[in-house]
C-alpha positions as CSV (number, residue, x, y, z in Angstrom):
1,X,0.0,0.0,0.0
2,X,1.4,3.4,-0.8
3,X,2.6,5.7,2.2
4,X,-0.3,8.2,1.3
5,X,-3.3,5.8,0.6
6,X,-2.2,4.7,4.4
7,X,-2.0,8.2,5.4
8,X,-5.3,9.0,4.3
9,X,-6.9,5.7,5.7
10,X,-5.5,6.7,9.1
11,X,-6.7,10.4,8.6
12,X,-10.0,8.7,8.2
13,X,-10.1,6.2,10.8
14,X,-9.2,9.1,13.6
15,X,-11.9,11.7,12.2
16,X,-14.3,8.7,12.0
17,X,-13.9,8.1,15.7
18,X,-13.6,11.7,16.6
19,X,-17.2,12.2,15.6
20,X,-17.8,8.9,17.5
21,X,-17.1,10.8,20.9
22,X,-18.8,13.9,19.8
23,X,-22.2,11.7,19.1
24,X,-21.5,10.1,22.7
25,X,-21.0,13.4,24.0
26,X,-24.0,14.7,22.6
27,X,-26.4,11.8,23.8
28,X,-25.0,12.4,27.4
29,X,-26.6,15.2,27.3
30,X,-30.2,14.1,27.1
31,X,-29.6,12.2,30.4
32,X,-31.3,14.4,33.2
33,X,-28.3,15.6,35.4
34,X,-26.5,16.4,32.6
35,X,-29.1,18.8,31.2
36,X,-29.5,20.5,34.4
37,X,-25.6,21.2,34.3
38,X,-25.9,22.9,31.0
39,X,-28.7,24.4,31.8
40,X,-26.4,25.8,35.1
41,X,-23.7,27.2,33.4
42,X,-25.4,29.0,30.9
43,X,-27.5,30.6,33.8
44,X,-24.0,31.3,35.4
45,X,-23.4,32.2,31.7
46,X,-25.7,34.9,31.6
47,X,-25.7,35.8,35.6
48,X,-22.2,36.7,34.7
49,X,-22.7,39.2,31.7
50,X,-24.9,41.3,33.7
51,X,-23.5,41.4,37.0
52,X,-20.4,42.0,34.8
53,X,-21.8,44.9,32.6
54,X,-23.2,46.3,36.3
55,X,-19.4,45.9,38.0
56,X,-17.5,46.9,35.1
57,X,-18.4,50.7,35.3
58,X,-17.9,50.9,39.0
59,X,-14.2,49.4,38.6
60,X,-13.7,52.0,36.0
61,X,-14.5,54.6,38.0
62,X,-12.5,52.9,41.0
63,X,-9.2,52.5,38.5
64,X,-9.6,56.3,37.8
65,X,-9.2,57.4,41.3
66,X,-5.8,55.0,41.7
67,X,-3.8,58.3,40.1
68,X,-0.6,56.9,42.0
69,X,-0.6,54.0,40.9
70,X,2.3,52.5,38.5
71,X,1.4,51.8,35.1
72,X,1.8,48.0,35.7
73,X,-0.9,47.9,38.1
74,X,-3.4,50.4,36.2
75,X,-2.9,47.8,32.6
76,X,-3.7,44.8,35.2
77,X,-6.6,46.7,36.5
78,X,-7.9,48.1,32.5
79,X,-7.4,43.9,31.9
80,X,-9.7,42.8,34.2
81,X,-12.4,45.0,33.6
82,X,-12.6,44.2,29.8
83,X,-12.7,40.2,31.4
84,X,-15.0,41.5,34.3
85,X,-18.2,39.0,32.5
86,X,-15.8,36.0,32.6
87,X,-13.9,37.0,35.9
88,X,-17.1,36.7,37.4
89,X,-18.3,33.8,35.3
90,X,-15.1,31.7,37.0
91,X,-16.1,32.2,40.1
92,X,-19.6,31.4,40.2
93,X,-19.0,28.0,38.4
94,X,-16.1,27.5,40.7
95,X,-18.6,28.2,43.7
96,X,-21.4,26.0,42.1
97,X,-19.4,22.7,41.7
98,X,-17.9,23.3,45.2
99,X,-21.2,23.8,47.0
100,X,-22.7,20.6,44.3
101,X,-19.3,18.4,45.7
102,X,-20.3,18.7,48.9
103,X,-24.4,18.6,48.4
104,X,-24.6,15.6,45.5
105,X,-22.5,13.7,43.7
106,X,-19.1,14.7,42.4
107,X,-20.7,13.5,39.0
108,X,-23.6,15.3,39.1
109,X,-21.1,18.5,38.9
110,X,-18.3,16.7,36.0
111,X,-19.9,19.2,33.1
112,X,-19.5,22.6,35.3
113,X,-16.3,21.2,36.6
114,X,-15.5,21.2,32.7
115,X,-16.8,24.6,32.1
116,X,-15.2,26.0,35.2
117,X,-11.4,24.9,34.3
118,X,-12.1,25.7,30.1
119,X,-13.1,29.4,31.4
120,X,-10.4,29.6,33.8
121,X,-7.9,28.6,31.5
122,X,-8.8,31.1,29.0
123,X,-8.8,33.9,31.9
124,X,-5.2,33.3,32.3
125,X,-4.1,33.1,28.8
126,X,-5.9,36.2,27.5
127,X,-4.1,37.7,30.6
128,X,-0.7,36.0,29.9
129,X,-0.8,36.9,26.2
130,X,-1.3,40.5,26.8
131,X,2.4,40.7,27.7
132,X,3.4,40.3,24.4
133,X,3.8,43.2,22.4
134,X,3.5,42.3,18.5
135,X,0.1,42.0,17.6
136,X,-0.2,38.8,15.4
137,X,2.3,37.2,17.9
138,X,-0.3,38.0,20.8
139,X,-3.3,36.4,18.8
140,X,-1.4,33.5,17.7
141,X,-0.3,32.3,21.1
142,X,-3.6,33.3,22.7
143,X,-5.9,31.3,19.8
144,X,-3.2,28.4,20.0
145,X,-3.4,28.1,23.4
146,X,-7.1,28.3,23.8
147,X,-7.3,25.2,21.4
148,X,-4.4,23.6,23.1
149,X,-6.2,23.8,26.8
150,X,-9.5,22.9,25.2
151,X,-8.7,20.2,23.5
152,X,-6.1,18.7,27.3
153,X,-9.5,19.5,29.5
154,X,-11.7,17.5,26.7
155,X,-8.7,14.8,26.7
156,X,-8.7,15.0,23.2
157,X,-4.9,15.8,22.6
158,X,-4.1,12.3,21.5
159,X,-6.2,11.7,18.8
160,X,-5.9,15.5,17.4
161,X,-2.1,14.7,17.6
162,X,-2.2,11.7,15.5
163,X,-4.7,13.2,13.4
164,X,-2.3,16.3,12.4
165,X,0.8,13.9,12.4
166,X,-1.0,11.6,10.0
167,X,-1.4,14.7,7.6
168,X,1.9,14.3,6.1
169,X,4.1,15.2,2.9
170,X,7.2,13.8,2.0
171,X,9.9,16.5,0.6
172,X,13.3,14.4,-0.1
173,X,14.1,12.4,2.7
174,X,12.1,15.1,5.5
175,X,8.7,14.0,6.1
176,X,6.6,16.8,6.5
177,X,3.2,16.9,8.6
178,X,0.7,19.5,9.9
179,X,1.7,18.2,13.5
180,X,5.3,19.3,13.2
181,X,4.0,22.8,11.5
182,X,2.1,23.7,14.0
183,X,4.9,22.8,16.8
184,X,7.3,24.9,15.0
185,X,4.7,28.1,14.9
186,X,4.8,27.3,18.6
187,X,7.5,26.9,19.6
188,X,9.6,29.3,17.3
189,X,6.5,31.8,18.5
190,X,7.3,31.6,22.2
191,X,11.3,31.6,21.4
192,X,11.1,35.4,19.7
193,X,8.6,36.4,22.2
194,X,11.2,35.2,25.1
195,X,14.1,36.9,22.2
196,X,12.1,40.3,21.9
197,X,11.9,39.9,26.3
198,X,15.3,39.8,26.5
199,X,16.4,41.9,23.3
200,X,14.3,45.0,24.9
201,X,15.8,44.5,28.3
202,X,19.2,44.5,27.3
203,X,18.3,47.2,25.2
204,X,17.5,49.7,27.6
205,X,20.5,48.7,29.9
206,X,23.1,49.1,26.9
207,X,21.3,52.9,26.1
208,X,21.3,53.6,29.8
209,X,24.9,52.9,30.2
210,X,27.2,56.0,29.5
211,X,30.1,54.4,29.2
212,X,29.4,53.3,25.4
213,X,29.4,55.4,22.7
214,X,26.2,56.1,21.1
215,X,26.8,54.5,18.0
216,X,28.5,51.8,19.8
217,X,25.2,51.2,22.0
218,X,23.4,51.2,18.6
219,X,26.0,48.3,17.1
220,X,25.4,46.6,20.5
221,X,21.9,46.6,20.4
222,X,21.6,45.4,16.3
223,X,24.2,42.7,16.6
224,X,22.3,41.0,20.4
225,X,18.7,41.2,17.8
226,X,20.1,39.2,15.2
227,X,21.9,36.9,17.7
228,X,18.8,36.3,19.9
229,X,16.7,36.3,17.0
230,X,18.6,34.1,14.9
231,X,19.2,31.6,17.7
232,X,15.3,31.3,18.4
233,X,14.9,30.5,14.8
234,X,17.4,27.7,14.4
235,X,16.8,26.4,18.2
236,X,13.0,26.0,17.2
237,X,13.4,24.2,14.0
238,X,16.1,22.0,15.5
239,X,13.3,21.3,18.1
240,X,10.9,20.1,16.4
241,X,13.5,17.6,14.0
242,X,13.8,20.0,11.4
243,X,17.3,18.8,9.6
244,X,19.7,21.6,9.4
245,X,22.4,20.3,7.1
246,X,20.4,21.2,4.2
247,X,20.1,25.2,5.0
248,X,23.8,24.9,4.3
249,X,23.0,24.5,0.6
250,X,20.3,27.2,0.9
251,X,22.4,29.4,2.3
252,X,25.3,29.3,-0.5
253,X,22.6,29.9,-2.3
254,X,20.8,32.5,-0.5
255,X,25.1,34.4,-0.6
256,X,25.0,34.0,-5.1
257,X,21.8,35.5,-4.3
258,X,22.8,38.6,-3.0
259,X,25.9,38.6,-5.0
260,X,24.1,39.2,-8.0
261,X,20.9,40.8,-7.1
262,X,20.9,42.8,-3.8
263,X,24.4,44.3,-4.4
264,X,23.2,47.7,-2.7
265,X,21.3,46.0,-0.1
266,X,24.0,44.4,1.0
267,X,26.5,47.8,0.4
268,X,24.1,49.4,2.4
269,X,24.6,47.1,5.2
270,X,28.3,46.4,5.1
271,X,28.4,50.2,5.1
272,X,26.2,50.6,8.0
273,X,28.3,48.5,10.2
274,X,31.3,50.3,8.8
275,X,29.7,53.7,10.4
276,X,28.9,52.4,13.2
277,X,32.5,50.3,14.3
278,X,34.4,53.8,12.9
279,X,32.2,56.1,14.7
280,X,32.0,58.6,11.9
281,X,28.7,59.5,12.5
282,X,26.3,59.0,15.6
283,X,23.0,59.9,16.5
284,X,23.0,63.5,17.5
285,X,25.9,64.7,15.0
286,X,25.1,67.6,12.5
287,X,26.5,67.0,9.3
288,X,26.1,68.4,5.7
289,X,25.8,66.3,2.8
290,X,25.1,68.3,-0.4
291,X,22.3,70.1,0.0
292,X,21.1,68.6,3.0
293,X,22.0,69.6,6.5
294,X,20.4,68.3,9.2
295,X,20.9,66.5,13.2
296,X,21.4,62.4,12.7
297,X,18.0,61.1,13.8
298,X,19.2,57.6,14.2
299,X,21.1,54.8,12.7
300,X,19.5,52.0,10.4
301,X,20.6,49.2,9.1
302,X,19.6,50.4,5.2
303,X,19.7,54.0,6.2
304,X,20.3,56.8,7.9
305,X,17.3,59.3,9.0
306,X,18.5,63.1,8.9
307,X,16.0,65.7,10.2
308,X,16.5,69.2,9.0
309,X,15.6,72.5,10.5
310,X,12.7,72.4,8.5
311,X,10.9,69.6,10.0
312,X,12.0,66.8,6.9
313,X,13.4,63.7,7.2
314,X,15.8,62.0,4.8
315,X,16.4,58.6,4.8
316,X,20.1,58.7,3.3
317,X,21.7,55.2,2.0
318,X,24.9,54.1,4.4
319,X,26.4,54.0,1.0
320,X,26.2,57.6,0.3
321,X,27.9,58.2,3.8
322,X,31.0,55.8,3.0
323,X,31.7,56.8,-0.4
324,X,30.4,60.8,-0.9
325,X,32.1,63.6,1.5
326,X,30.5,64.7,4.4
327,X,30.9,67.4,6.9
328,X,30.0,66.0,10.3
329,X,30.0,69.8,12.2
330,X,30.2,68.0,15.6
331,X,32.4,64.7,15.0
332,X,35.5,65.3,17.3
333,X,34.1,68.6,19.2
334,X,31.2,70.8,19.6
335,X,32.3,73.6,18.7
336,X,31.6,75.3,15.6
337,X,33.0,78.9,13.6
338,X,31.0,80.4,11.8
339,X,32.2,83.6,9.3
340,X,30.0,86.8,8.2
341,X,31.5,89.4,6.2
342,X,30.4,93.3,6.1
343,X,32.1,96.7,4.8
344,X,32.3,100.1,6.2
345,X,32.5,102.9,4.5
346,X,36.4,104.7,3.9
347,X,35.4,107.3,6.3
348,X,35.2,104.9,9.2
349,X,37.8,104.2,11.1
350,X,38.9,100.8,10.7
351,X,40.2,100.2,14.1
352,X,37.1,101.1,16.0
353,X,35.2,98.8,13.5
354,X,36.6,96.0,14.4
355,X,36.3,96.4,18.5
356,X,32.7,97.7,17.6
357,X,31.9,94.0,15.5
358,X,33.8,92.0,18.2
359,X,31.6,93.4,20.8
360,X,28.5,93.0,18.9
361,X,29.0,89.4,17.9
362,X,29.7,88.7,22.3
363,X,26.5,90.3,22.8
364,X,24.7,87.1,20.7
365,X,24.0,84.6,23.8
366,X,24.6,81.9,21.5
367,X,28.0,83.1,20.4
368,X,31.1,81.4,22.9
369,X,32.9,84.6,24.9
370,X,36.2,81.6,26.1
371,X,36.5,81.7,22.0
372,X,36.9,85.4,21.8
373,X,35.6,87.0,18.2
374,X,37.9,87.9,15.8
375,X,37.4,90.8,13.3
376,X,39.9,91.5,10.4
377,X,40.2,93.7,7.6
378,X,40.4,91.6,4.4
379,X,40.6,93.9,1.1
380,X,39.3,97.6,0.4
381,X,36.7,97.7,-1.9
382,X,35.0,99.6,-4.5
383,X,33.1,101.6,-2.1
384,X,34.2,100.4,1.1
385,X,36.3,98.6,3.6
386,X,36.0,94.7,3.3
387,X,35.7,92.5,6.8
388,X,35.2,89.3,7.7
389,X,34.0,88.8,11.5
390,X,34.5,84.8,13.2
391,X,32.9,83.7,15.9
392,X,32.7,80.2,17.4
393,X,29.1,78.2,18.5
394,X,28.7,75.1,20.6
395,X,25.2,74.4,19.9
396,X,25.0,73.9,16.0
397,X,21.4,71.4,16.3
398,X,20.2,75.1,17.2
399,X,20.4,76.3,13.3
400,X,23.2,78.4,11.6
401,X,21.0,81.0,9.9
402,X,19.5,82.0,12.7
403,X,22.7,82.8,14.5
404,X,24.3,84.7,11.8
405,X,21.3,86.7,11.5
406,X,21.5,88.0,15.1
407,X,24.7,88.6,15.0
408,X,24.6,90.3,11.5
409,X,21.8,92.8,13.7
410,X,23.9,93.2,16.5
411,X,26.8,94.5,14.2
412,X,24.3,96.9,12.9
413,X,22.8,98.4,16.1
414,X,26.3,98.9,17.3
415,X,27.5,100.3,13.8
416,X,24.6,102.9,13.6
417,X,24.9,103.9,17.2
418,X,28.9,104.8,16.1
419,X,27.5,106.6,13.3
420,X,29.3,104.2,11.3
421,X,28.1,104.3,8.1
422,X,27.5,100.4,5.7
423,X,28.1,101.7,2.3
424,X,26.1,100.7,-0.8
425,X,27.5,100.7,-4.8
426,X,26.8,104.0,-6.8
427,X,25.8,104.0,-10.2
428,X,26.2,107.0,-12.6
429,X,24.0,107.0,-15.5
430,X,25.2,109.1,-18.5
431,X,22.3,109.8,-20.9
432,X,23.6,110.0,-25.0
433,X,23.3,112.7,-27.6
434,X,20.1,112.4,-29.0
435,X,18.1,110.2,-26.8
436,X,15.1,111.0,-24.6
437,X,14.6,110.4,-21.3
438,X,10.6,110.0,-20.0
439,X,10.5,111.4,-16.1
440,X,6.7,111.5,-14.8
441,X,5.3,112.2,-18.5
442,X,7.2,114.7,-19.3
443,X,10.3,113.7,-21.7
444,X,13.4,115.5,-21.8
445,X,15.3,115.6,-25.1
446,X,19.3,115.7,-24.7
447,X,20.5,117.9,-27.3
448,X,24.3,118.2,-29.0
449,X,24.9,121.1,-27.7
């Protein structure tokens, strides 16, 4: 007989007595004590709802006024009132088949008993799963382990189990079933949730430590993700008998892959590690990079996010970084010179100009007074006396624009309270023999005189 004509008969022959015990399960139903235990929890059912729709508001309230609380205890307490209807729903059915223990027979009580531990067990994993943070994670674990429980508490686990294992495929020499698929979701499931835990933990101990550089906390914290990450991943196939040898072959494959086709993927990430092991950049640095100047945002593994004064992001390729020049403002220091250039006029006296502009630019809060100003001349114009005032900044997130504007009005409140007079070009015009000249509709006709 061939593997999968077995396969299918066994399928069959576990489904066929599956249904079985549901028909027996059904028909136990009809017998007296059994009704009158359905008929119990679904009045503990309903009891539940309302005395739950009734509490639920008052705990509300009650959370509210908790304003001290930590944010731990306030998420507990925002948990258990969207649960209140089955809170309360677990401990009536808990109470009933206590009080029917000790009044009847423990029998008489087996299908609350059953209801009671199904509801409590849901309780805790709805809890439990609210830890996780990823969304589709949450629901997976939460749905998987609702079945799970269910199908222990109904001591169906067996024949499910050999149902899902007999649902097999062959794929070389690795048989493949729906048994081992769904231990692998599992399992690899609860291994990145326990990887994210620790991930996010280490985390904020690395970024908390000021020892490290920033971009050597950011290294830290990329390199422990793909480690924990990666390790969940292999550890959970391993554990469910997944052979391993053959991801060799894939991944030679996977490496003429990216050879070929994701060239800049893969420059982009070489190149981010590079930044981040040479400390060229790091988040907080203010660089320049053609047209773009801008803080470092943070530190990607494709990318590099740059926010500008203006309130836009750009996402630049490590690449660019690597190969193009760029002026990092605040790579070994903070500090920063900045250069203006003015002219006075020939009447001026050149000497007191440059005390008046070095005063001026101290007067600009943001300008360093340990870096005095400096003020030279630097050529005598057509109409006036070239200079070229330097000043240093420490604080060059702030903008650059905006301090050289300040200090460019500073230089001329002090200049026109020296009567020191900012020169502007003359022109001459010279009108032709013969033309006319329209001033106000009225022309005026040079002559050759």
């Amino acid at each position: 007989m061939e593997p999968q004509e077995r396969t299918a008969e066994v399928a069959q022959e576990i489904a066929i007595g599956l249904w079985a015990e549901a028909q027996l399960f059904l028909e136990s139903l009809l017998r007296p004590w059994n009704a009158y235990q359905v008929l119990i929890a679904l009045g503990l059912f309903v009891l539940a709802r309302l005395l739950g729709r009734i509490l639920a508001a008052r705990w509300d309230s009650w959370l509210r006024s908790r304003e001290n609380w930590p944010m731990w205890r306030k998420r507990i307490g925002v948990l258990l009132r969207n649960r209140m209807g089955l809170v309360i729903f677990v401990v009536l059915s808990w109470a009933t088949v206590f009080a029917m223990r000790e009044l009847t027979w423990p029998s008489r009580s087996y299908l609350i008993a059953v209801a009671a531990q199904l509801s409590l067990a849901w309780l805790l994993i709805a809890m439990i799963s609210r830890l996780i943070g990823n969304a589709f994670l949450r629901g997976l674990v939460r749905y998987t382990g609702w079945t799970w429980v269910t199908l222990s508490i109904l001591g169906l686990t067996e024949s499910t189990r050999t149902l899902l294992d007999s649902m097999a495929m062959s794929v070389g020499e690795t048989r493949l079933s729906v048994w081992m698929v769904v231990q692998a979701i599992v399992i690899i499931g609860v291994l990145f949730f326990l990887a994210r835990f620790a991930s996010v933990s280490t985390a904020g101990r690395i970024r908390r430590n000021d020892d490290i550089s920033p971009s050597m906390q950011v290294l830290a914290v990329k390199f422990l993700q793909i480690l924990l990450y990666g390790a969940a991943f292999f550890i959970g196939l391993r554990a469910v008998g997944v052979d391993l040898t053959g991801l060799a072959v894939l991944s030679g494959a996977i490496g003429v892959g990216l050879g070929f086709g994701l060239q800049k993927v893969v420059s982009n990430l070489v190149s981010g590690v590079i930044i981040l092991l040479d400390k060229s950049i790091k988040p907080g640095d203010v660089i320049s990079l053609g047209e773009t100047f801008g803080w470092i945002n943070s530190l990607g593994a494709r990318y590099v996010s740059v926010v500008t004064r203006d309130g836009k992001e750009y996402l630049i390729p490590n690449e660019d970084l690597i190969t193009s020049q760029v002026v990092n403002w605040s790579h070994s220091d903070e500090f920063v010179r900045l250069d203006i250039f003015f002219g006075t006029s020939y009447d001026s006296d050149p000497h007191e100009v440059r005390k008046l502009a070095v005063e001026a630019a101290k007067s600009v809060p943001r300008v360093i007074g340990s870096k005095s100003p400096v003020c030279h001349v630097v050529g005598f114009g057509d109409s006036s006396v070239d200079f070229i005032l330097r000043f240093w900044i420490s604080d060059a997130t702030a903008g650059l624009t905006n301090v050289r504007g300040a200090v460019f009005l500073a230089l001329w409140d002090a200049l026109r309270a020296a009567n020191v007079s900012i020169p502007f070009p003359q022109r001459e015009v010279r009108m032709l023999k013969g033309s006319n000249l329209d001033v106000s509709g009225a022309q005026i006709a040079v002559s050759e005189d």
